[in-house]
N, C-alpha and C positions, 0 to 999 in steps of 0.2 A: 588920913581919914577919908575915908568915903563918905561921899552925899548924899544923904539920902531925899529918895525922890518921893514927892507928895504926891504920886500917882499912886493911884490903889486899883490894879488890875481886877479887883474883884468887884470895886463896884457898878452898881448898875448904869450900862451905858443908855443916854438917852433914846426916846422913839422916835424912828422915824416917823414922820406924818403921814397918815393914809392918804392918799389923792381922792378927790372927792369931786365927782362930775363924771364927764363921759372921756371915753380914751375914743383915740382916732379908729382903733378895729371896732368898737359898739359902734361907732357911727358910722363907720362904711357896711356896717350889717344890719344894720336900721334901714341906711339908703337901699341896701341890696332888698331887702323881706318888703320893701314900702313900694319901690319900684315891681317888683314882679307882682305884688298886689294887686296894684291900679293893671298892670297890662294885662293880668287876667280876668279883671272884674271888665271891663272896654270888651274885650275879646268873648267874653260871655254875652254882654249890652247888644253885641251887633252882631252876635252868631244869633240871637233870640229874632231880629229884625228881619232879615233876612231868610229865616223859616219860612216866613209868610208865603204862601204861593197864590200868583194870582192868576188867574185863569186869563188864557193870552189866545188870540187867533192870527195864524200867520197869514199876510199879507202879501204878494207880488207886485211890485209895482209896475204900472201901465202907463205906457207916452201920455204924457197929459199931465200926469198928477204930480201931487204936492204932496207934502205935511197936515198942511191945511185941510186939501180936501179929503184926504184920509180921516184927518180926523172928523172932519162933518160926517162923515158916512156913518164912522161907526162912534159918532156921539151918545148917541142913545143907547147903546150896548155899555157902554163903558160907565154911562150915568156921571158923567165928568165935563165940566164946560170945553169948549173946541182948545181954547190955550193949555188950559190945564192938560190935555190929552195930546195937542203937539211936544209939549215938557216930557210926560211919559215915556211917550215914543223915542222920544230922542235921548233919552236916559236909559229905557230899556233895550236898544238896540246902540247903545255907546255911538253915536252919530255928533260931532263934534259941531256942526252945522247944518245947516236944513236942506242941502244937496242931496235928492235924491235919484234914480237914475231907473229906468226900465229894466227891466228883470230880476231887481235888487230884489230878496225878501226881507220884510218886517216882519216885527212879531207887536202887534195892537192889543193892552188889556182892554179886555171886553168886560168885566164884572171886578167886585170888590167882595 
């Protein structure tokens, strides 16, 4: 005699379970759409900044002078206290310290 077997090839096999959450490729393209996001929302912020143009008069510097005295000069043009207009200067002309030299040009904003 044969045995018979209690398996019943027809019925239905259980479900697998849906997985339910995030898989690692949604999250590396979450990360990827999140990141390019922000760096062109930044990259608009300080393209917008930088528009701005400010009216600038170049300067040659003369044995003598300063930062300083540059800026007194044209303090009044610039409508900016003397420190605030040595910061300027030396922001707008990338000068990493306040060594300045005879024949060097500046570029001084004169208005806002």
């Amino acid at each position: 005699m044969h045995a018979i077997s209690a398996h019943n090839r027809f019925a239905k096999k259980p479900e697998r379970r849906s997985r339910i959450g995030v898989t690692r490729g949604q999250a590396l393209v979450f990360f990827v759409v999140f990141s390019l996001f922000f760096y062109f929302l930044t990259e608009l912020v300080f393209a917008s900044e930088s528009a701005s143009v400010v009216p600038v008069k170049e300067v040659t510097v003369q044995p003598g002078d300063s930062l300083w005295k540059i800026a007194v000069q044209y303090q009044n043009e610039a409508g900016m206290e003397v420190r605030e207009l040595v910061y300027a200067i030396k922001k707008m002309n990338r000068l990493d310290n306040s060594n300045i030299y005879p024949g060097q040009r500046l570029a001084v904003p004169v208005g806002e």
